[in-house]
PyMOL CGO cylinders between C-alpha atoms (Angstrom):
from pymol import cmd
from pymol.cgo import CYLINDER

trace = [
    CYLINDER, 100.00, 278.75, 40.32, 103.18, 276.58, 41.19, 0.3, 1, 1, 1, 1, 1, 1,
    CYLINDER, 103.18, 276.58, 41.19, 104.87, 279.98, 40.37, 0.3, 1, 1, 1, 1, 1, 1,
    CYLINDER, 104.87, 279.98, 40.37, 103.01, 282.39, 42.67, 0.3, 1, 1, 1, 1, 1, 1,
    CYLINDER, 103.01, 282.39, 42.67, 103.72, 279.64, 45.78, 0.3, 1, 1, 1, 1, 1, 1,
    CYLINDER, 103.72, 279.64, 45.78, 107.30, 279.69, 45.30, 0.3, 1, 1, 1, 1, 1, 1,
    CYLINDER, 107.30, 279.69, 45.30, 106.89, 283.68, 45.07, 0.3, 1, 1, 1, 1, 1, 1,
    CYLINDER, 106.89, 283.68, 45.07, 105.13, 283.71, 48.06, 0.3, 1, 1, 1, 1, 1, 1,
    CYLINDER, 105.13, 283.71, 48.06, 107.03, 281.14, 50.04, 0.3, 1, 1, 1, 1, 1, 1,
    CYLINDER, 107.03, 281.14, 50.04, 110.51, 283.39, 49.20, 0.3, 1, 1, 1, 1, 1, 1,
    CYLINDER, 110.51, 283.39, 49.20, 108.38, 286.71, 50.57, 0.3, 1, 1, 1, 1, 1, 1,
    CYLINDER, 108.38, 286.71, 50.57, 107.64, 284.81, 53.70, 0.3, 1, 1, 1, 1, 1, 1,
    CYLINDER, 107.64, 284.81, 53.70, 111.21, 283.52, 54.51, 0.3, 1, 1, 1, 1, 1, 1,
    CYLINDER, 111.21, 283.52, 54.51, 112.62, 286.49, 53.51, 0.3, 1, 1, 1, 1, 1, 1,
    CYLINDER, 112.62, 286.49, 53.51, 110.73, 288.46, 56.97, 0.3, 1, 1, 1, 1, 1, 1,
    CYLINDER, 110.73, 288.46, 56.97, 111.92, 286.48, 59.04, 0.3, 1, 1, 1, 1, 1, 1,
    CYLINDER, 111.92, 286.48, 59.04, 115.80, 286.38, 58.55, 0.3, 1, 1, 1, 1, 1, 1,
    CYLINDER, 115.80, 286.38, 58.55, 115.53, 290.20, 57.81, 0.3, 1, 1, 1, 1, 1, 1,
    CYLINDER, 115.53, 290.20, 57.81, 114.77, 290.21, 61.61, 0.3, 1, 1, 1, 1, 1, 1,
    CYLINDER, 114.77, 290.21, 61.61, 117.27, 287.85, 63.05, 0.3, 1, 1, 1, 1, 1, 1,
    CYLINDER, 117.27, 287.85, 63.05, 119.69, 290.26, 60.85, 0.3, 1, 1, 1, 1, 1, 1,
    CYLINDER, 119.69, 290.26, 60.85, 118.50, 293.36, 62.67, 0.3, 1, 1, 1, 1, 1, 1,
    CYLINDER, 118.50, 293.36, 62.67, 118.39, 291.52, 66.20, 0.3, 1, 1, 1, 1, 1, 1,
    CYLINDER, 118.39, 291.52, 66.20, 121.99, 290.65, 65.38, 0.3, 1, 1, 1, 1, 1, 1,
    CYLINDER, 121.99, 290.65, 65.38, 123.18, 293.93, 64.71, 0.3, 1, 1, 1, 1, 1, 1,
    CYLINDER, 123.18, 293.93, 64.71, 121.26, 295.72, 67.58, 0.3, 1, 1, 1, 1, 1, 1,
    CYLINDER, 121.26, 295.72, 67.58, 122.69, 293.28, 70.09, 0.3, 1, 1, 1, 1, 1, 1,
    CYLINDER, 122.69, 293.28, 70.09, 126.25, 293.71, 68.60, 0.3, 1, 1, 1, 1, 1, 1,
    CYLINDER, 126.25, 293.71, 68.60, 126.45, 297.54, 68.34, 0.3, 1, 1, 1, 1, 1, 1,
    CYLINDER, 126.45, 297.54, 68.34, 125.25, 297.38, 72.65, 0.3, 1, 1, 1, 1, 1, 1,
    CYLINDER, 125.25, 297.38, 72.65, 127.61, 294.22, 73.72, 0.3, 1, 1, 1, 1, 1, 1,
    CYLINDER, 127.61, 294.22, 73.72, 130.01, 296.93, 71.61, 0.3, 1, 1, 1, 1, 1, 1,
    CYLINDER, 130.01, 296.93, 71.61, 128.66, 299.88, 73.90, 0.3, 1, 1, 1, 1, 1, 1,
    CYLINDER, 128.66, 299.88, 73.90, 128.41, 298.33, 77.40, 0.3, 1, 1, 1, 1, 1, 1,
    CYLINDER, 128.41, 298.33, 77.40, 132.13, 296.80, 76.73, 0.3, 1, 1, 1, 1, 1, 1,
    CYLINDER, 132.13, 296.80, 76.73, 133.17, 300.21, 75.97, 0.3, 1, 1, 1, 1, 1, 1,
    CYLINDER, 133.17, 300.21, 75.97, 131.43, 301.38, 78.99, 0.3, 1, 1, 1, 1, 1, 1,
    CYLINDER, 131.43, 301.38, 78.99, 132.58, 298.68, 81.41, 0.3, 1, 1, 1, 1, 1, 1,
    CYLINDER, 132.58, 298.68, 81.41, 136.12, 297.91, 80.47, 0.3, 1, 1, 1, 1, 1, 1,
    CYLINDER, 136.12, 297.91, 80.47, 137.51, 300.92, 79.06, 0.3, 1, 1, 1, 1, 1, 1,
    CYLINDER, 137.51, 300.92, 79.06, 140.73, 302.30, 81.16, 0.3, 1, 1, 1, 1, 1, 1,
    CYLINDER, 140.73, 302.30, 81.16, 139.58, 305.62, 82.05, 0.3, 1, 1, 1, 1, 1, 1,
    CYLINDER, 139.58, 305.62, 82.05, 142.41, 308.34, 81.30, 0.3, 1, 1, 1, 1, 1, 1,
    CYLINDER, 142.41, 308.34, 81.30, 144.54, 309.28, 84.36, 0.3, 1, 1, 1, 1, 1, 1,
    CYLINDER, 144.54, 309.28, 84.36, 143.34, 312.41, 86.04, 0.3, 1, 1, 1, 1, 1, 1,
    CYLINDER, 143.34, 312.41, 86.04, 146.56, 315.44, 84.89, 0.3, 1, 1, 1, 1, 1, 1,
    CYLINDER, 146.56, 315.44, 84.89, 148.45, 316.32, 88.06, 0.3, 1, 1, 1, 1, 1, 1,
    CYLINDER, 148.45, 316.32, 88.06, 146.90, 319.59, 89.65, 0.3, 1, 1, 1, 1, 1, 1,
    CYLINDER, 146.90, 319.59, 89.65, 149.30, 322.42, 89.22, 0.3, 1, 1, 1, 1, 1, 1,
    CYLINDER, 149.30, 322.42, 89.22, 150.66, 323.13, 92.67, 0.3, 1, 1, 1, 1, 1, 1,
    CYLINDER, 150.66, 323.13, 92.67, 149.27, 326.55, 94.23, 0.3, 1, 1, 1, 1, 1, 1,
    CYLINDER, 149.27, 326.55, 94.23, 150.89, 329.48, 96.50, 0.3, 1, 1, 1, 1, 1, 1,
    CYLINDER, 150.89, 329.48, 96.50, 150.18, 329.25, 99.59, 0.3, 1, 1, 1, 1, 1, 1,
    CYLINDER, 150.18, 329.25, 99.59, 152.54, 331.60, 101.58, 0.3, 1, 1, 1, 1, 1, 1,
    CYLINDER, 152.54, 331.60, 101.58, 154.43, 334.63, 100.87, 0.3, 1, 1, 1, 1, 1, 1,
    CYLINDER, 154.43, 334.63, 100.87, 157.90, 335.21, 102.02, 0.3, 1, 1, 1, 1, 1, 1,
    CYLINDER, 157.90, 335.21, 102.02, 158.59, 338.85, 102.27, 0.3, 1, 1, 1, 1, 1, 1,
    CYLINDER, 158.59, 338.85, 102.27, 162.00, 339.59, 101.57, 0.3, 1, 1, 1, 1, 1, 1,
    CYLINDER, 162.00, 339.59, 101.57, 162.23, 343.05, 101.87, 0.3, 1, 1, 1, 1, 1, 1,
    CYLINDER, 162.23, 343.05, 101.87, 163.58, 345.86, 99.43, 0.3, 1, 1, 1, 1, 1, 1,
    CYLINDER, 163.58, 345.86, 99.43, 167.16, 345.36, 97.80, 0.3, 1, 1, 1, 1, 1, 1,
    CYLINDER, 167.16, 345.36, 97.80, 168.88, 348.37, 96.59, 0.3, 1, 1, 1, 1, 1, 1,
    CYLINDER, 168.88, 348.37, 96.59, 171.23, 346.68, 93.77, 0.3, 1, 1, 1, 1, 1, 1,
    CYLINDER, 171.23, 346.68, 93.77, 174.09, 348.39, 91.79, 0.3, 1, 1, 1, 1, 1, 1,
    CYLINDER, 174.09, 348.39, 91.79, 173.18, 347.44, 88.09, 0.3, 1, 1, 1, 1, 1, 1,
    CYLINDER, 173.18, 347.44, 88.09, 176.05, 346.60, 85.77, 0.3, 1, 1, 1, 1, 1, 1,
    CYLINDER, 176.05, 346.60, 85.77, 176.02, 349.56, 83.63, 0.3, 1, 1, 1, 1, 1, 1,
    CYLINDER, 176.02, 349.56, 83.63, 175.99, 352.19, 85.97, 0.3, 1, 1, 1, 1, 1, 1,
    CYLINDER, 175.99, 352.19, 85.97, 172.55, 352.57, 87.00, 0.3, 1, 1, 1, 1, 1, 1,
    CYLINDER, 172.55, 352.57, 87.00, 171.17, 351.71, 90.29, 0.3, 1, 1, 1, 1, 1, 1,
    CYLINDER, 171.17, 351.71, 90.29, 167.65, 349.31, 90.45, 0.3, 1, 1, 1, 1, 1, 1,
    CYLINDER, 167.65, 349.31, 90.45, 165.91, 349.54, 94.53, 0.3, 1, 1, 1, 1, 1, 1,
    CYLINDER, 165.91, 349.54, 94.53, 163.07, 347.10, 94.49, 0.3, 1, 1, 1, 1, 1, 1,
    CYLINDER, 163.07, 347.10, 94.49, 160.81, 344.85, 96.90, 0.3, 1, 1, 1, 1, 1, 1,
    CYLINDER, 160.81, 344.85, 96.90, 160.83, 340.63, 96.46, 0.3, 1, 1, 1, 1, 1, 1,
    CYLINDER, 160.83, 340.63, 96.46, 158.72, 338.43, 97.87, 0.3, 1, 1, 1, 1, 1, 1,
    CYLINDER, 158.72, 338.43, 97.87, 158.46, 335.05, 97.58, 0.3, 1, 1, 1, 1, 1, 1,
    CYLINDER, 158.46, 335.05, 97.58, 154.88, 332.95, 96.85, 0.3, 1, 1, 1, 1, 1, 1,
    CYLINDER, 154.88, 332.95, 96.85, 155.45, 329.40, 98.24, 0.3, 1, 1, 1, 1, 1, 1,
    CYLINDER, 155.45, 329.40, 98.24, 153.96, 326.23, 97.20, 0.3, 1, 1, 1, 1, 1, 1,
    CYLINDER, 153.96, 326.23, 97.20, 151.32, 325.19, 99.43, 0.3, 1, 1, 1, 1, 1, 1,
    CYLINDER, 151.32, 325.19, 99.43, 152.64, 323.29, 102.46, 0.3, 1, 1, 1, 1, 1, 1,
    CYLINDER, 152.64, 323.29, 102.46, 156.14, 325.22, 102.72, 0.3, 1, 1, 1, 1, 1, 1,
    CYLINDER, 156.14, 325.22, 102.72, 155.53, 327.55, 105.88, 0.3, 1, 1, 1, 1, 1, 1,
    CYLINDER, 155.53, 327.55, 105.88, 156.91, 330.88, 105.36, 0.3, 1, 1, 1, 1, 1, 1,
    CYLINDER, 156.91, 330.88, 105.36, 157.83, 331.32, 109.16, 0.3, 1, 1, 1, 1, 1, 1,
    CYLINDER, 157.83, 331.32, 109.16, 160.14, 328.30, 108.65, 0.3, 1, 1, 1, 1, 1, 1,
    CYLINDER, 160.14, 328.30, 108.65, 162.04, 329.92, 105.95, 0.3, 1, 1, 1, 1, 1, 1,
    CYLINDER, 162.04, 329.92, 105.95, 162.76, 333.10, 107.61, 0.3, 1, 1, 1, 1, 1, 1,
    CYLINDER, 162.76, 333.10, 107.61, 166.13, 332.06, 108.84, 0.3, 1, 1, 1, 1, 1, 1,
    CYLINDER, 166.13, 332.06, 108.84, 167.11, 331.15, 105.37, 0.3, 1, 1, 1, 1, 1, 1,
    CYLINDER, 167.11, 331.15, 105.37, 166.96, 334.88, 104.38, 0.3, 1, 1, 1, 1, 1, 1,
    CYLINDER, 166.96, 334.88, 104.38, 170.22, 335.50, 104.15, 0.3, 1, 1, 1, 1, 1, 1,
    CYLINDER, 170.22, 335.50, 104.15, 170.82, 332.60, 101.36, 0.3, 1, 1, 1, 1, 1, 1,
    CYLINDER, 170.82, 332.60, 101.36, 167.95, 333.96, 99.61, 0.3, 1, 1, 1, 1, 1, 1,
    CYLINDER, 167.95, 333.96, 99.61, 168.54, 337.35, 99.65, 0.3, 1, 1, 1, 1, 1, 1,
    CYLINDER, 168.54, 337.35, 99.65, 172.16, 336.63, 98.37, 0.3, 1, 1, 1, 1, 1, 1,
    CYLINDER, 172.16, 336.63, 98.37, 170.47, 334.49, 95.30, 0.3, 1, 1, 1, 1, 1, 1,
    CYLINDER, 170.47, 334.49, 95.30, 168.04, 337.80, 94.37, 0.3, 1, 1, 1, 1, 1, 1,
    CYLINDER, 168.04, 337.80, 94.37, 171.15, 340.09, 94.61, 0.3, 1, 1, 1, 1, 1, 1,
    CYLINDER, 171.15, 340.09, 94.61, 173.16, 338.02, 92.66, 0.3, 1, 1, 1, 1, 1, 1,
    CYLINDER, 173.16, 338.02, 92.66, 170.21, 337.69, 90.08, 0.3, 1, 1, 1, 1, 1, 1,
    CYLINDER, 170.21, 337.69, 90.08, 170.18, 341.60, 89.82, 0.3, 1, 1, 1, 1, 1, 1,
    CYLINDER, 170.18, 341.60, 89.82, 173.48, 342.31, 89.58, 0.3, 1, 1, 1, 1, 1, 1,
    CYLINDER, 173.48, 342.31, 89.58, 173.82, 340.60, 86.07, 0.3, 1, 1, 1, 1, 1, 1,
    CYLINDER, 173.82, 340.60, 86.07, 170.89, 343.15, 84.48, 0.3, 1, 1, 1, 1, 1, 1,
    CYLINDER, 170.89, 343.15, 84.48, 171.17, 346.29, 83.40, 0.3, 1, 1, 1, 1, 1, 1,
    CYLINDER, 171.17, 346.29, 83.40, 168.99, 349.52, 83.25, 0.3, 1, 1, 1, 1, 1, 1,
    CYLINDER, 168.99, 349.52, 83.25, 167.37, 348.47, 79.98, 0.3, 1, 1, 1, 1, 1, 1,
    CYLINDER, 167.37, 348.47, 79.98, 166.12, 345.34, 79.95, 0.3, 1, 1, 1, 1, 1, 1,
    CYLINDER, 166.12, 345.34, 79.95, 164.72, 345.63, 83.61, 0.3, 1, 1, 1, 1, 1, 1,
    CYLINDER, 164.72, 345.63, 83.61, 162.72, 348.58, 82.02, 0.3, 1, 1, 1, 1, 1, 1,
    CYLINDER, 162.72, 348.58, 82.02, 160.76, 346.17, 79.52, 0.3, 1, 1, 1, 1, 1, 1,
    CYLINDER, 160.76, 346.17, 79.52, 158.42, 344.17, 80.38, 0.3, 1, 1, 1, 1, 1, 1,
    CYLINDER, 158.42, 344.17, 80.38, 160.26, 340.48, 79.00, 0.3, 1, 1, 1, 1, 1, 1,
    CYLINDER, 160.26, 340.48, 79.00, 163.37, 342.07, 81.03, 0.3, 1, 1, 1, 1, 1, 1,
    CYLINDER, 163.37, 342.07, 81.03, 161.61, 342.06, 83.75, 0.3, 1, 1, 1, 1, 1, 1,
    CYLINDER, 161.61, 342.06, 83.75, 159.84, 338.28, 83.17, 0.3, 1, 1, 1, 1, 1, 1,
    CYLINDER, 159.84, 338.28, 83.17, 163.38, 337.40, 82.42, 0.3, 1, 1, 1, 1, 1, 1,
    CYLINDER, 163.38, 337.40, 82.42, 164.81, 338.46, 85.69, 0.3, 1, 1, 1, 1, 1, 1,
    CYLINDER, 164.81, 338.46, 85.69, 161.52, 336.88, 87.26, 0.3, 1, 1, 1, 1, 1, 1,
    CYLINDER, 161.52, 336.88, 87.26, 162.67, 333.53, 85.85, 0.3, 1, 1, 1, 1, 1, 1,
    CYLINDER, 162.67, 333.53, 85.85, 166.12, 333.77, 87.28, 0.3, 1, 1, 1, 1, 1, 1,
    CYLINDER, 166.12, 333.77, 87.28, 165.33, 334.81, 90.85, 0.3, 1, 1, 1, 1, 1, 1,
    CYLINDER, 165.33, 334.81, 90.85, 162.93, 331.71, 90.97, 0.3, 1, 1, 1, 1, 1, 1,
    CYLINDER, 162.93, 331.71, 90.97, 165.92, 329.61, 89.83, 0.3, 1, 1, 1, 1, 1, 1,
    CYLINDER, 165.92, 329.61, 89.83, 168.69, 330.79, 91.87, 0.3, 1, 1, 1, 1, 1, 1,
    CYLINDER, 168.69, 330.79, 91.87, 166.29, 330.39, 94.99, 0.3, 1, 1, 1, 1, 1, 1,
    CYLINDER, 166.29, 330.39, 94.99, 164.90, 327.20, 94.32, 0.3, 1, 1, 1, 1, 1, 1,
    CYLINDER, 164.90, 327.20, 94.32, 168.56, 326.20, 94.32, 0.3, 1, 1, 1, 1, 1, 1,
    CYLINDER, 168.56, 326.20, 94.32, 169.19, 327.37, 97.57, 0.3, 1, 1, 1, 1, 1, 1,
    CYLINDER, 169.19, 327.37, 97.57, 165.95, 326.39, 99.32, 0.3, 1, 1, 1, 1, 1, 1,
    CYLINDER, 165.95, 326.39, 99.32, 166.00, 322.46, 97.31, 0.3, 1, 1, 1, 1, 1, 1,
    CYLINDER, 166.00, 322.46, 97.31, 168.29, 321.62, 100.11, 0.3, 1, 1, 1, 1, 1, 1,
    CYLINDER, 168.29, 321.62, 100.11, 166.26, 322.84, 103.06, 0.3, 1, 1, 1, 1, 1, 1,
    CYLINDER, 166.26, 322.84, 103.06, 162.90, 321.73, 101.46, 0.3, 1, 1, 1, 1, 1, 1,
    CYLINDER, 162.90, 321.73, 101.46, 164.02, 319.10, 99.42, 0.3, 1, 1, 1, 1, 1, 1,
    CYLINDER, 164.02, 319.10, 99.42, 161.21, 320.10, 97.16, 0.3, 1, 1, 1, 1, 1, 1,
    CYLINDER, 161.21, 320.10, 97.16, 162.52, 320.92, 93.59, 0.3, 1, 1, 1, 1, 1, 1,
    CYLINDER, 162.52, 320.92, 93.59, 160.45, 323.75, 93.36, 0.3, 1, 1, 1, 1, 1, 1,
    CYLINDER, 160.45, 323.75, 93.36, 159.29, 325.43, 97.02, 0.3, 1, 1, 1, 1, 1, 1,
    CYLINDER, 159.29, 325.43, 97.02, 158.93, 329.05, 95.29, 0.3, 1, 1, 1, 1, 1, 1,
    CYLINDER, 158.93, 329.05, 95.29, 156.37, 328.92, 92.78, 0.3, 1, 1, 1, 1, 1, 1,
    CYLINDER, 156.37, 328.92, 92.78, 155.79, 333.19, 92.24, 0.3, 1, 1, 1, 1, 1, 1,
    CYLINDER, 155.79, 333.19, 92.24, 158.16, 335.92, 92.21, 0.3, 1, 1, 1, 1, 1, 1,
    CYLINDER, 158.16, 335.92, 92.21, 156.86, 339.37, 93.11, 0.3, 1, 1, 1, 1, 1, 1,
    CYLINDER, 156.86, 339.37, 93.11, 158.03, 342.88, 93.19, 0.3, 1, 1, 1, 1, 1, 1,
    CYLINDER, 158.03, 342.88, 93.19, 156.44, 345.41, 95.95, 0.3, 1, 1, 1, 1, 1, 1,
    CYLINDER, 156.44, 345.41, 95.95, 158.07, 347.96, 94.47, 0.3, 1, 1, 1, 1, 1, 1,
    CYLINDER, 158.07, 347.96, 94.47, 160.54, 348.74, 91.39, 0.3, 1, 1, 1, 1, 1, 1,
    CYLINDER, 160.54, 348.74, 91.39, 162.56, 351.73, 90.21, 0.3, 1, 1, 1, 1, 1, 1,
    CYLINDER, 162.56, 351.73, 90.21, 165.57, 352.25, 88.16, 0.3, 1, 1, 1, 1, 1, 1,
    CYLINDER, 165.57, 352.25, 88.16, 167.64, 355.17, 88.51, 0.3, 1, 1, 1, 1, 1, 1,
]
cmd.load_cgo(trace, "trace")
């Protein structure tokens, strides 16, 4: 009999500090959870991507290519949103100058691919962005360069 109260008297206490071991680890995995929840530094939003917002027309160039070949084609300029367009206008000449001089260093071939003309694309935004950093003092006012028209002859 002394046996089967000790038995019993282990059951009994053993109830008991199963629950306080249960409490313990319920209340520790949410203090865990609402500290993650309250204090956590929330990652930084990315920087939108700027957006066109005007489009500088700059009319249609008729370029002498460097292998013989001539290349007429329309530009026009998309703008990053806030850069007026009308405001520009008397920078044409500067800008203009920049897309000829882009031109003038391609030849027949490459503008007839598709990279070529991505490539020439690339330079034009360069070489303008160059002249217009000045004006704008914006690193990059001419976010899009598009052709209205292209042929090679």
């Amino acid at each position: 009999m002394a046996e089967k109260k000790a038995e019993g008297k282990g059951g009994k206490g053993g109830k008991p500090m199963l629950l306080m071991v249960v409490v313990l680890i319920v209340g520790l995995a949410g203090g865990a959870f609402a500290g993650k929840m309250l204090f956590a530094t929330k990652a930084p939003k990315a920087p939108e991507k700027p957006k066109v917002g005007h489009t500088l027309d700059l009319g249609e160039f008729l370029v002498n290519l460097d292998d013989e070949h001539y290349l007429k084609a329309g530009v026009a300029l998309g703008l990053k949103e806030g850069i007026p367009a009308e405001k520009l206008k008397e920078e044409s000449a500067p800008l203009r100058d920049a897309v000829l001089m882009a031109f003038a260093s391609c030849n027949r071939s490459e503008l007839n691919t598709y990279e070529g003309k991505q490539k020439v694309k690339a330079h034009i935004r360069e070489r303008v962005n160059e002249v217009l950093h000045e004006k704008t003092h914006d690193k990059e006012s001419v976010l899009e360069v598009y052709f209205t028209s292209f042929v090679t002859q």
